[in-house]
DSSP file (Angstrom, degrees, kcal/mol; ACC not computed):
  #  RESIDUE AA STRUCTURE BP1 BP2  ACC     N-H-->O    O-->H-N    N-H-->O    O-->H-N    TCO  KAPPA ALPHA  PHI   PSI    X-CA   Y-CA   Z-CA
    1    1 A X              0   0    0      0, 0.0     2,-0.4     0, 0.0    48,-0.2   0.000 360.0 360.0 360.0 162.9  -12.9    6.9    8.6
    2    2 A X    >>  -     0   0    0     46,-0.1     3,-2.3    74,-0.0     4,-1.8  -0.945 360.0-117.2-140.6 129.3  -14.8    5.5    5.8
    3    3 A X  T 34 S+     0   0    0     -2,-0.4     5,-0.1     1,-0.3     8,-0.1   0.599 114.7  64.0 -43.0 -12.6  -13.6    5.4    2.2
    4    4 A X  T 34 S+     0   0    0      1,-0.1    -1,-0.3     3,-0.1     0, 0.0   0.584 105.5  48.4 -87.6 -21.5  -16.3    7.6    1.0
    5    5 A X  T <4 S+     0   0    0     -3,-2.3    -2,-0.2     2,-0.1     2,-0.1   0.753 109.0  63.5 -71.6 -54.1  -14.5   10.6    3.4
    6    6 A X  S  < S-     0   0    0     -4,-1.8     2,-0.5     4,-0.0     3,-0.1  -0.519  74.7-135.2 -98.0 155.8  -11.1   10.0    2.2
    7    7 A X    >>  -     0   0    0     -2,-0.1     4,-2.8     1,-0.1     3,-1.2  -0.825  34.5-114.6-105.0 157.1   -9.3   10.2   -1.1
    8    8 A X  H 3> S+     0   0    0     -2,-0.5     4,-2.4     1,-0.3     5,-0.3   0.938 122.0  55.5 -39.6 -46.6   -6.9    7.2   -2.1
    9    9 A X  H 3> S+     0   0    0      2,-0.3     4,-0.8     1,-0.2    -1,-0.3   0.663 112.1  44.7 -71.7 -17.9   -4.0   10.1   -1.7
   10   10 A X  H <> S+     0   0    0     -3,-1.2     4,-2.4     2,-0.2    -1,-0.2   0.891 113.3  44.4 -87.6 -54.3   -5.3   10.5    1.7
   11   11 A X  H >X S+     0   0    0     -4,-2.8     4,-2.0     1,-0.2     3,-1.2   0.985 121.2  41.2 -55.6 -77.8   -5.7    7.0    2.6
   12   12 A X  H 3X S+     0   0    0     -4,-2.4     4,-1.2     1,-0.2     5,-0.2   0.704 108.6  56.6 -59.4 -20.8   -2.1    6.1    1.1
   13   13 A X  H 3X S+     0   0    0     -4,-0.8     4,-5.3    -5,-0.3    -1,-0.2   0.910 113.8  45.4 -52.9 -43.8    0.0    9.4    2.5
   14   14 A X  H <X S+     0   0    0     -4,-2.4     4,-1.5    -3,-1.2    -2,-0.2   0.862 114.8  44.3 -73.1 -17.1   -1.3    8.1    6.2
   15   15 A X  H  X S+     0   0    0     -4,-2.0     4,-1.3     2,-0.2    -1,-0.2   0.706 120.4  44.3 -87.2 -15.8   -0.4    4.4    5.5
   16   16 A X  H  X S+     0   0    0     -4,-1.2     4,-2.4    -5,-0.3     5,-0.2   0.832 118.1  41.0 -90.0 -52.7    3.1    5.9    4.0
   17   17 A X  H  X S+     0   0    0     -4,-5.3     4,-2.8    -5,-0.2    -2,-0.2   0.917 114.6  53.2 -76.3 -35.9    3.7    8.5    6.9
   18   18 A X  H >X S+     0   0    0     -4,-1.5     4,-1.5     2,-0.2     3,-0.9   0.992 112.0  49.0 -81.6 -77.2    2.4    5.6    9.7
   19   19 A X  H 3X S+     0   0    0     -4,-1.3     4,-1.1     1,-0.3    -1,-0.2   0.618 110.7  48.7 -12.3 -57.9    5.2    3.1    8.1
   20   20 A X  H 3X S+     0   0    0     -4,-2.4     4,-1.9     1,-0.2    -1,-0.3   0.872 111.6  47.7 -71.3 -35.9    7.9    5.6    8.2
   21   21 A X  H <X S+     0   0    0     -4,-2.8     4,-0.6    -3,-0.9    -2,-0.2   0.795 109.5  52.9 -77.8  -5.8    7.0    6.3   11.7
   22   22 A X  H  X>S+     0   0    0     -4,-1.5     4,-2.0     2,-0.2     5,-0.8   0.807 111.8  49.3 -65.5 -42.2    7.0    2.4   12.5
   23   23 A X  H  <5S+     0   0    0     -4,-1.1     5,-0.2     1,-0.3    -2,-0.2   0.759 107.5  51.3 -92.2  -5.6   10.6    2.1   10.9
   24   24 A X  H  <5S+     0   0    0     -4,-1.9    -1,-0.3    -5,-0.2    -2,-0.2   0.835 120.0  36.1 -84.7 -27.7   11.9    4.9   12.7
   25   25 A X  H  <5S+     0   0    0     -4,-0.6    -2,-0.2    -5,-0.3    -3,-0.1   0.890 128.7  27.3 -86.0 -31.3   10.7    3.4   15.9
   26   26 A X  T  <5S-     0   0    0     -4,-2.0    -3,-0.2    -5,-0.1    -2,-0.1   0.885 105.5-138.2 -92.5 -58.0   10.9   -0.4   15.7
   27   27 A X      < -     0   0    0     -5,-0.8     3,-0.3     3,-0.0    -3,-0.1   0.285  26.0 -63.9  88.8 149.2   14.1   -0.1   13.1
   28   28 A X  S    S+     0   0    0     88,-0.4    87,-0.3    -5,-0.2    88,-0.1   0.137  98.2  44.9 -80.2 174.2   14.7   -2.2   10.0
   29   29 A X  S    S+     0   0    0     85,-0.9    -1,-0.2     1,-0.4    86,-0.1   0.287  75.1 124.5 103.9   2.0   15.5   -6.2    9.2
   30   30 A X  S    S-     0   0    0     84,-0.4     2,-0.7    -3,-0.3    -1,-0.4  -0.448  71.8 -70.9 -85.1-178.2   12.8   -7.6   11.5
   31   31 A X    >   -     0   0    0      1,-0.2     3,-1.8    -3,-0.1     4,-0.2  -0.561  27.8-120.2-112.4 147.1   10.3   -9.9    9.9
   32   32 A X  T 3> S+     0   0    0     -2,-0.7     4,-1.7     1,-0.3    -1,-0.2   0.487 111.8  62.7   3.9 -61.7    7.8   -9.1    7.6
   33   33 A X  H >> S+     0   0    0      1,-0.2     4,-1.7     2,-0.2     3,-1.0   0.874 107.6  44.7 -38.7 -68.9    5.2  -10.5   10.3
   34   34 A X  H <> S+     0   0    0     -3,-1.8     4,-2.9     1,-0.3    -1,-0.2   0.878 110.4  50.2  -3.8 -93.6    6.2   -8.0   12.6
   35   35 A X  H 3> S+     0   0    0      1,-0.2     4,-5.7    -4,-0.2     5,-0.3   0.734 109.2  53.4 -19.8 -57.8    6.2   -5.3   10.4
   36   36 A X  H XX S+     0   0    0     -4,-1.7     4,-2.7    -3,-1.0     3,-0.8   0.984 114.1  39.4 -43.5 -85.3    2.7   -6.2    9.2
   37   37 A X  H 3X S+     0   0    0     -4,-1.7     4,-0.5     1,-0.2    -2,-0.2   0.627 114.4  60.0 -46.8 -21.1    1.0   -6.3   12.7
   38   38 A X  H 3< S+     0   0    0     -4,-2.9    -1,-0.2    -5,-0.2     4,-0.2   0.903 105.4  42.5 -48.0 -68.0    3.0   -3.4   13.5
   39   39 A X  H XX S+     0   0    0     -4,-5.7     4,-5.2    -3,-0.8     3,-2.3   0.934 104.2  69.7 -58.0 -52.3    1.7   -1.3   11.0
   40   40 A X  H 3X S+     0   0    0     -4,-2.7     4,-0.8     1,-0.3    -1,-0.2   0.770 103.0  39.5  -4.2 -63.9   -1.7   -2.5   11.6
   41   41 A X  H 3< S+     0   0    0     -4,-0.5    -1,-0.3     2,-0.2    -2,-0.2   0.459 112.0  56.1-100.5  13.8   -2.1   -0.8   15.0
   42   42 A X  H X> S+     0   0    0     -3,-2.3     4,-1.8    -4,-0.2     3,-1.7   0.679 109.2  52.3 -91.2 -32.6   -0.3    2.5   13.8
   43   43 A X  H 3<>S+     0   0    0     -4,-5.2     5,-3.0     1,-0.2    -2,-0.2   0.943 111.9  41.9 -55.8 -41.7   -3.0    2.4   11.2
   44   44 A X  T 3<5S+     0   0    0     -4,-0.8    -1,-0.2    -5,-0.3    -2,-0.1   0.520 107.2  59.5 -65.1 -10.8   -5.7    2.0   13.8
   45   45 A X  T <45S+     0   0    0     -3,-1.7    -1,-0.2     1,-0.3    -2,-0.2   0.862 107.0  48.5 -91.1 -23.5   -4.0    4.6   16.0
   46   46 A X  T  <5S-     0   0    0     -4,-1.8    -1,-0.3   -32,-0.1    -2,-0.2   0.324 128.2-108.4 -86.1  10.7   -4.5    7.2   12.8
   47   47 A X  T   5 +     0   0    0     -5,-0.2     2,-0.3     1,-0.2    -3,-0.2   0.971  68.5 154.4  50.2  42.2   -8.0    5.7   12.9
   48   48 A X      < -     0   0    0     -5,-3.0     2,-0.3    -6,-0.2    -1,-0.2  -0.793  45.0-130.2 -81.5 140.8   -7.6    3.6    9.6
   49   49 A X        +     0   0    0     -2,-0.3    27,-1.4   -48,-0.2     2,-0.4  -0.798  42.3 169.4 -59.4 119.2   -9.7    0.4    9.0
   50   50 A X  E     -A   75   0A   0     -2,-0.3     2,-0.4    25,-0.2    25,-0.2  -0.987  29.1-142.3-134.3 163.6   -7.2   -2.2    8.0
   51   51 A X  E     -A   74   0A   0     23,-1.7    23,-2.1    -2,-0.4     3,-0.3  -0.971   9.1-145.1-118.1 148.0   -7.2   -5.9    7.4
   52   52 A X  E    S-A   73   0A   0     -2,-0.4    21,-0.2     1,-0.3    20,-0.1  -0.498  88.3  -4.0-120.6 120.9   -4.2   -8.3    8.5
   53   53 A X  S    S-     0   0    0     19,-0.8     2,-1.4    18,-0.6    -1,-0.3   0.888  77.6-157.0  62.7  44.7   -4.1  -11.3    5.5
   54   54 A X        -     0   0    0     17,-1.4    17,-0.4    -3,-0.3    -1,-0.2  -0.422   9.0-138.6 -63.6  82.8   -6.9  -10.2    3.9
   55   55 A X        -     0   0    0     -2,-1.4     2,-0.4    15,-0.2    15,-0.2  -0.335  28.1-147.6 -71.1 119.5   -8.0  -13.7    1.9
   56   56 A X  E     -E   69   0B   0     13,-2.0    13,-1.0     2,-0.0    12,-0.8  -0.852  15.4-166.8 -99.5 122.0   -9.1  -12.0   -1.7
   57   57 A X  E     +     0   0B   0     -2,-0.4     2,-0.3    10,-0.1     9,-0.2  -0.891  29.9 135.7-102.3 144.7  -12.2  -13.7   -4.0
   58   58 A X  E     -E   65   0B   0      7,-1.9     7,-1.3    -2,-0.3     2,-0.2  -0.785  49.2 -90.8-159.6 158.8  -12.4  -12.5   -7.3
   59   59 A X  E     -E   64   0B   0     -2,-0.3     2,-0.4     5,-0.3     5,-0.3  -0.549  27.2-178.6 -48.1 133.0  -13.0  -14.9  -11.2
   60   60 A X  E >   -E   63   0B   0      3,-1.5     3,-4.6    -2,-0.2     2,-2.2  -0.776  64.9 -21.4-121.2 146.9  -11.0  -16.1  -13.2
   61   61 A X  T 3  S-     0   0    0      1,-0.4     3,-0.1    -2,-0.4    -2,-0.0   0.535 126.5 -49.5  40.0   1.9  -11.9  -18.1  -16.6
   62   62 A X  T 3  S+     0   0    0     -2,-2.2     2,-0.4     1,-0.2    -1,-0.4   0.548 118.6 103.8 116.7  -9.7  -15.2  -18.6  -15.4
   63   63 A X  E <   -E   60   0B   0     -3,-4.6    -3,-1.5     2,-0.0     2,-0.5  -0.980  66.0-121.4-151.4 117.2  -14.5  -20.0  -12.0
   64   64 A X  E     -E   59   0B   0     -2,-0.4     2,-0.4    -5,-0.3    -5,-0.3  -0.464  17.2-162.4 -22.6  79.3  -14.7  -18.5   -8.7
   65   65 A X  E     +E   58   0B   0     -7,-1.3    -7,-1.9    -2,-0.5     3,-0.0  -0.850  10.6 176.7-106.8 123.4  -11.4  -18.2   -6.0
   66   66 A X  E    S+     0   0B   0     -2,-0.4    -1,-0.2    -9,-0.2     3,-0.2   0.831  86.1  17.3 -86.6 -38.0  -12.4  -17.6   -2.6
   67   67 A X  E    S+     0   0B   0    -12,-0.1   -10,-0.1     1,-0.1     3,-0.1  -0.273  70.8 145.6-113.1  42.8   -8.7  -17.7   -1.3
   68   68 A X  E    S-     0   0B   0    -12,-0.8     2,-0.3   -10,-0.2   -11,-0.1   0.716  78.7 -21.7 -69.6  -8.7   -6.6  -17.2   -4.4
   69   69 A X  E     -E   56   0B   0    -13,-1.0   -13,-2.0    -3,-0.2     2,-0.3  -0.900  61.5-121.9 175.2 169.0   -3.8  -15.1   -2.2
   70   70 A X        -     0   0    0     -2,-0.3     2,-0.6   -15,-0.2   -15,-0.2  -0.798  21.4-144.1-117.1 140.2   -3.8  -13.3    0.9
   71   71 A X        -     0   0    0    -17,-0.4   -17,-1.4    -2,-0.3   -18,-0.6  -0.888  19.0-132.9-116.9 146.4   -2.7   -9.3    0.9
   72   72 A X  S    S+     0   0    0     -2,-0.6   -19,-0.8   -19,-0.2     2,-0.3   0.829  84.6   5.8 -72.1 -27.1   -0.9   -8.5    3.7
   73   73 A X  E     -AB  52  81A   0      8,-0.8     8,-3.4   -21,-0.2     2,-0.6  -0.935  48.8-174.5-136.5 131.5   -3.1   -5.0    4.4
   74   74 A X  E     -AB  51  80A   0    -23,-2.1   -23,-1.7    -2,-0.3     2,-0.6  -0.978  25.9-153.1-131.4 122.0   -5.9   -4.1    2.6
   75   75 A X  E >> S-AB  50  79A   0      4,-2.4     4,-2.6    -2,-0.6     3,-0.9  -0.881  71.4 -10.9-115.2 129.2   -6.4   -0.5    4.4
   76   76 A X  T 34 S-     0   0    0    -27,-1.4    -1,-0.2    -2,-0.6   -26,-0.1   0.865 110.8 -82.0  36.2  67.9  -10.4    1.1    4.4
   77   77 A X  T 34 S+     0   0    0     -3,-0.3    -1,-0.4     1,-0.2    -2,-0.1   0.222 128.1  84.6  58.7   4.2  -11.3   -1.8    1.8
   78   78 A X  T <4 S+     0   0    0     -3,-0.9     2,-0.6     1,-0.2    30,-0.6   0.764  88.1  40.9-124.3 -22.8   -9.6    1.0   -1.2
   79   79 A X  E  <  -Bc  75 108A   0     -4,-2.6    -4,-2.4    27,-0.1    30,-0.2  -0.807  63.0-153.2-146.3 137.7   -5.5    0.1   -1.0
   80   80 A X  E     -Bc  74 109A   0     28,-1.6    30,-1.8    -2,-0.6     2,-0.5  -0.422  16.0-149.5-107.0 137.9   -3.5   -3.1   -0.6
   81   81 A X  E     -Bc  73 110A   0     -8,-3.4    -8,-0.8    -2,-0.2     2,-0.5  -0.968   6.0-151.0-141.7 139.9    0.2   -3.1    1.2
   82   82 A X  E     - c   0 111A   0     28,-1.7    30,-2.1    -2,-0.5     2,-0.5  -0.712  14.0-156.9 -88.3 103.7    3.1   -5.3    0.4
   83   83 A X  E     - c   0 112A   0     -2,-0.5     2,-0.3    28,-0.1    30,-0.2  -0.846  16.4-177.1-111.3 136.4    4.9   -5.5    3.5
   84   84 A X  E     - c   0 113A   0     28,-1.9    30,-2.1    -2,-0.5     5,-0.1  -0.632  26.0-173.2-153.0 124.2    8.6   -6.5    2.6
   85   85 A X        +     0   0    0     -2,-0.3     2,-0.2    28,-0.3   -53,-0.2  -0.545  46.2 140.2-116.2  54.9   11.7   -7.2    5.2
   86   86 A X        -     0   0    0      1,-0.1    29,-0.3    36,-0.1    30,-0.2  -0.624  64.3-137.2-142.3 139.1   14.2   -7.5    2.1
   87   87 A X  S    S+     0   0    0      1,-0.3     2,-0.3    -2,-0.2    29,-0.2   0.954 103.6  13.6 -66.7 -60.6   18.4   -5.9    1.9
   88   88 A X  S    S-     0   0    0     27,-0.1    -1,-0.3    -3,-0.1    34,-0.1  -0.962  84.8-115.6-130.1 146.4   16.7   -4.9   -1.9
   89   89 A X        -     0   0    0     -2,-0.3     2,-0.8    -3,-0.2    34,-0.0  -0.116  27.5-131.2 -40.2 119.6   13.4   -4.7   -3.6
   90   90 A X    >>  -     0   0    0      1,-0.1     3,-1.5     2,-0.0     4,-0.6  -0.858   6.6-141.9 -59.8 117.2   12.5   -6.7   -6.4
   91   91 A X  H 3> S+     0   0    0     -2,-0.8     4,-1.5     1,-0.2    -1,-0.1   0.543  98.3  62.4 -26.5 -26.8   11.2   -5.7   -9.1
   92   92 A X  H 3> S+     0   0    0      2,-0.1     4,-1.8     3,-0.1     5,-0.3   0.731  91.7  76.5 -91.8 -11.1    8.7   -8.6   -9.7
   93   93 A X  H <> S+     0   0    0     -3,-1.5     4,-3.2     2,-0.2    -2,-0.2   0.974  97.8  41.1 -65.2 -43.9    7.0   -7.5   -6.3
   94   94 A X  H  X S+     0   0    0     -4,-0.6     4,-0.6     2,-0.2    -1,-0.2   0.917 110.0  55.4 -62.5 -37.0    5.4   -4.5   -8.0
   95   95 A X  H >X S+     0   0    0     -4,-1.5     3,-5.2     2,-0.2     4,-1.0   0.976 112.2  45.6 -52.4 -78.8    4.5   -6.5  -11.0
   96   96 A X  H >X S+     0   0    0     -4,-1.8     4,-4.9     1,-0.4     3,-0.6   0.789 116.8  51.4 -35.8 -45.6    2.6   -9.2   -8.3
   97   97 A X  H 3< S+     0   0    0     -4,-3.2    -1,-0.4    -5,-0.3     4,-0.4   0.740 106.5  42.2 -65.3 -30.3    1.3   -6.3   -6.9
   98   98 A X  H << S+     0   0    0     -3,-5.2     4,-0.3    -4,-0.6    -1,-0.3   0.431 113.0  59.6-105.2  -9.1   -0.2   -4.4   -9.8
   99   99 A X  H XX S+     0   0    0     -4,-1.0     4,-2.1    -3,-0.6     3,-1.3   0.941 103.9  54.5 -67.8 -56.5   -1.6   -8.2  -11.0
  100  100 A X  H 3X S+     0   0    0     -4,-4.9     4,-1.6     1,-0.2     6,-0.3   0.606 110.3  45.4 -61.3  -7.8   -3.5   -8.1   -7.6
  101  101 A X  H 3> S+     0   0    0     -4,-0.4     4,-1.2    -5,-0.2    -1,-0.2   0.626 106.9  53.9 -75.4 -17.5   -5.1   -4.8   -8.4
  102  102 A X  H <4 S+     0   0    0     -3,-1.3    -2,-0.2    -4,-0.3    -3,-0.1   0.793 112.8  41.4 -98.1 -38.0   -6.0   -5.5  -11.2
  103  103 A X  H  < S+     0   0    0     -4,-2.1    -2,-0.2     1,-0.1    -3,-0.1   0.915 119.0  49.7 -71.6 -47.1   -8.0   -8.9  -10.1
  104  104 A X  H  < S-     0   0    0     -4,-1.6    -2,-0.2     1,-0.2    -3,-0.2   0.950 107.4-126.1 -72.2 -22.6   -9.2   -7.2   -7.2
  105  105 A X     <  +     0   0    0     -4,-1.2    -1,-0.2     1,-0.3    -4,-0.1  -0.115  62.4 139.8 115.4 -30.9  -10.6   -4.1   -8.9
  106  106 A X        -     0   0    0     -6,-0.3    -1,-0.3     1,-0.1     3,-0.1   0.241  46.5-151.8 -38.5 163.5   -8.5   -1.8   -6.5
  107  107 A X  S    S+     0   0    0    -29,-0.5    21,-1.3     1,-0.3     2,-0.5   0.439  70.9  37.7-126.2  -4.6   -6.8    1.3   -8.1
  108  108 A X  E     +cD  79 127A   0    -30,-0.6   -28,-1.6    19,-0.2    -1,-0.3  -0.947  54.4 172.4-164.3 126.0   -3.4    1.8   -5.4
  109  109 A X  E     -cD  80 126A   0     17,-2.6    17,-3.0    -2,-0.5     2,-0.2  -0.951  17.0-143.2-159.9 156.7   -1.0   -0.4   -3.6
  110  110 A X  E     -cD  81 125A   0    -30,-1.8   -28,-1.7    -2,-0.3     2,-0.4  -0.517   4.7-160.4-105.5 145.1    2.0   -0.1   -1.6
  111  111 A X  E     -cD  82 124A   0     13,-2.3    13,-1.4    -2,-0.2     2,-0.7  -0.998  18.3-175.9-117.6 125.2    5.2   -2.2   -1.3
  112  112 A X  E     -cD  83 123A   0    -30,-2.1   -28,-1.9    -2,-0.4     2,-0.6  -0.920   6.2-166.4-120.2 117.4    6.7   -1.2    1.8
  113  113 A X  E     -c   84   0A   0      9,-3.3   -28,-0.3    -2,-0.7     9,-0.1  -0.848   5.0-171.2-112.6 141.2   10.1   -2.9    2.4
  114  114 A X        +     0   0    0    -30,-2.1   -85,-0.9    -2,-0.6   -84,-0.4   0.084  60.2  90.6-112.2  21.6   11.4   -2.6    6.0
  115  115 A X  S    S+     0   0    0    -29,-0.3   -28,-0.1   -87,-0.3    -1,-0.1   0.891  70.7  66.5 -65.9 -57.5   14.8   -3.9    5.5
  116  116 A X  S    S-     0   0    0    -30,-0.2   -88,-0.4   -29,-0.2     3,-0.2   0.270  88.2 -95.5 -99.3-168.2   16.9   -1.3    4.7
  117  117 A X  S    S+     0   0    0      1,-0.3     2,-0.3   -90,-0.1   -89,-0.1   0.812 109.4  20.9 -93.1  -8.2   18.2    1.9    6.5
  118  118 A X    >   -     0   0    0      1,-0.1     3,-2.5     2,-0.0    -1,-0.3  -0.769  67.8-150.5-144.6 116.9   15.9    4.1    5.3
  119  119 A X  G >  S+     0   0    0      1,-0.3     3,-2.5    -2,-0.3    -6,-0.4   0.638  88.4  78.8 -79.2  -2.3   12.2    3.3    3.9
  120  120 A X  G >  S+     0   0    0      1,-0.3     3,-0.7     2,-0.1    -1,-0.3   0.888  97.9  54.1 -42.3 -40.6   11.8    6.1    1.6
  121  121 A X  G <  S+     0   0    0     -3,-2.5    -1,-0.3     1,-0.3    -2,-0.2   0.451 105.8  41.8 -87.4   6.8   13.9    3.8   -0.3
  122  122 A X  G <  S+     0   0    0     -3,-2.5    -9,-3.3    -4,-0.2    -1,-0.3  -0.344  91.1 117.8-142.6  73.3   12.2    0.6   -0.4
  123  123 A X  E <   +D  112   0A   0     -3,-0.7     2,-0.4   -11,-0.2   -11,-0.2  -0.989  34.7 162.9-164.2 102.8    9.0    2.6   -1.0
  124  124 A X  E     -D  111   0A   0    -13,-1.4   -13,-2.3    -2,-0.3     2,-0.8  -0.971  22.6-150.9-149.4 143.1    6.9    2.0   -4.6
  125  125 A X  E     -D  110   0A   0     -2,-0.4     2,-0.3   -15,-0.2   -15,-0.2  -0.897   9.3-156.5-107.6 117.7    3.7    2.8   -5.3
  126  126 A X  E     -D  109   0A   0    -17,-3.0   -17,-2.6    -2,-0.8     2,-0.2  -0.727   4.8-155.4-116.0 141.9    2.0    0.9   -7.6
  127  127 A X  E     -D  108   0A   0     -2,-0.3     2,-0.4   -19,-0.2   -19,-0.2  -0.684  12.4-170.7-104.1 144.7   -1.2    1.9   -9.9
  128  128 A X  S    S-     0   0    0    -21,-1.3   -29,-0.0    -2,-0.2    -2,-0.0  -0.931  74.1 -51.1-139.0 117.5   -3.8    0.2  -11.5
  129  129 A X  S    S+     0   0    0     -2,-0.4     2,-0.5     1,-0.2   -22,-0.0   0.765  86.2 170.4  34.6  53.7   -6.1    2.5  -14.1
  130  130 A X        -     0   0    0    -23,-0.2    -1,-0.2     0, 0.0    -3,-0.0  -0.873  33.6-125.6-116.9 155.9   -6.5    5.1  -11.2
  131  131 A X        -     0   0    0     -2,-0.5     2,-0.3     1,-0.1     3,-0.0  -0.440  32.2-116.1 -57.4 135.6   -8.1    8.9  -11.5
  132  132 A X        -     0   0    0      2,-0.1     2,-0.1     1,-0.0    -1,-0.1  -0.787  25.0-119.3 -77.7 155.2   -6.0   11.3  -10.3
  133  133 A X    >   -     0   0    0     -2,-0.3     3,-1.9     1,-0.1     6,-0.2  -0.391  26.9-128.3 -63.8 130.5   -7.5   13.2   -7.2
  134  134 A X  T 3  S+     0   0    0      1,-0.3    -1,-0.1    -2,-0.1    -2,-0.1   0.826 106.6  50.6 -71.5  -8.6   -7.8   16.9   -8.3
  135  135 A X  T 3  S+     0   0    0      4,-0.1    -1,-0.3     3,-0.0     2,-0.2  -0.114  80.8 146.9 -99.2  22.6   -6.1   18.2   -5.4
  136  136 A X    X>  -     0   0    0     -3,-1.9     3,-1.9     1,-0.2     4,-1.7  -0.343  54.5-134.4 -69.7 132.0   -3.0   15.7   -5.8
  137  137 A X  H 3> S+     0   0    0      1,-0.3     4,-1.1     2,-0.2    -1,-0.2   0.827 109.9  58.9 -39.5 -36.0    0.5   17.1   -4.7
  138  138 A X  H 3> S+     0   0    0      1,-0.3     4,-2.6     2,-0.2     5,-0.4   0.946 103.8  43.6 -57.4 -51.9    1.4   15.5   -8.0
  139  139 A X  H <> S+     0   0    0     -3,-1.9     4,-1.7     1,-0.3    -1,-0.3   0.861 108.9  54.5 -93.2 -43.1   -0.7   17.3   -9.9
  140  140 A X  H  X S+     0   0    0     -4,-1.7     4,-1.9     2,-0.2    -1,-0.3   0.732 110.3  51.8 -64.0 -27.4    0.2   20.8   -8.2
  141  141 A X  H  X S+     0   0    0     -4,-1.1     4,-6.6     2,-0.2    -2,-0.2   0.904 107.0  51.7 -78.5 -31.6    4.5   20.0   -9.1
  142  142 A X  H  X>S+     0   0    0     -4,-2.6     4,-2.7     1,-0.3     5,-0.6   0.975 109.4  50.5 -74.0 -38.3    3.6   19.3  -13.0
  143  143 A X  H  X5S+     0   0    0     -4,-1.7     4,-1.2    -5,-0.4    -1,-0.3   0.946 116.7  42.7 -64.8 -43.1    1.7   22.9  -12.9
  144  144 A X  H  X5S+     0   0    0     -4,-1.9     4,-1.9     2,-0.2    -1,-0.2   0.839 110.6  52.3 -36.9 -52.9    5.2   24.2  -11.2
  145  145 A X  H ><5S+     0   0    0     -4,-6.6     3,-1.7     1,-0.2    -2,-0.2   0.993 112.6  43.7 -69.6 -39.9    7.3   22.4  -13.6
  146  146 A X  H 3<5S+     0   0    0     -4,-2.7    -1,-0.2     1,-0.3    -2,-0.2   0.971 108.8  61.8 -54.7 -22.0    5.2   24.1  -17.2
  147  147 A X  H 3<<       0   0    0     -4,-1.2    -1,-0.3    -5,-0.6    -2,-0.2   0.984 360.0 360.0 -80.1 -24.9    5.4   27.3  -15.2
  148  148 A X    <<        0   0    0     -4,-1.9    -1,-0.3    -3,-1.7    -2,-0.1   0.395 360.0 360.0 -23.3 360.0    9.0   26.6  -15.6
């Protein structure tokens, strides 16, 4: 599938639903490596584009970083995932995370932590200046709650 195909909400629901079904199969506290490559081929199986360490260029000051950090997935070039083997999230991971969107130009990344007993809960999605989709599930609950 090609980013032009897909919406960001499309691309991140399959990298979200492929995760959960990775931690239900494999089960949590292994490491991060794992996790990574894991997800990798469940991404591929959903017929995702991903790349593993993805070495990110982008400017700074004036000056040029071809390898200023590596993202652990950057799935069908449009959203970058954190993957995390952690008891609890940090809080400064989502910050890192929303720095690196914001240098790469990207609009959505995941922290996926694979520690714990369930990953809904080590689950954040993080935004950088992105459009909502029009058809977003989000967007269909706020019309629910005003009809409230």
């Amino acid at each position: 599938m090609s980013k032009e195909t897909m919406l960001i909400d499309d691309v991140t629901d399959h990298v979200i639903g492929a995760a959960i079904e990775l931690h239900r199969d494999a089960g949590p506290g292994l490491l991060e490596s794992f996790y990574e490559a894991a997800l990798a081929l469940y991404l591929e199986r959903r017929r995702l584009r991903s790349r593993r360490q993805a070495a990110v260029r982008f400017e700074f000051a004036g000056k040029l970083f071809d390898e200023a950090f590596r993202a652990d997935l950057i799935v069908e070039d449009a959203v970058i995932v954190e993957a995390k083997s952690v008891t609890k999230l940090d809080p400064v991971f989502a910050r890192q995370l929303r720095t690196c969107l914001k240098l790469t130009g990207l609009s959505v990344g995941l922290v996926l932590n694979f520690g714990g007993s369930s990953l809904i809960h080590g689950l954040r999605r993080v935004v950088n200046n992105l459009v909502p989709s029009p058809d977003s599930r989000l967007r269909i609950n706020q019309r629910r709650e005003a009809e409230r």
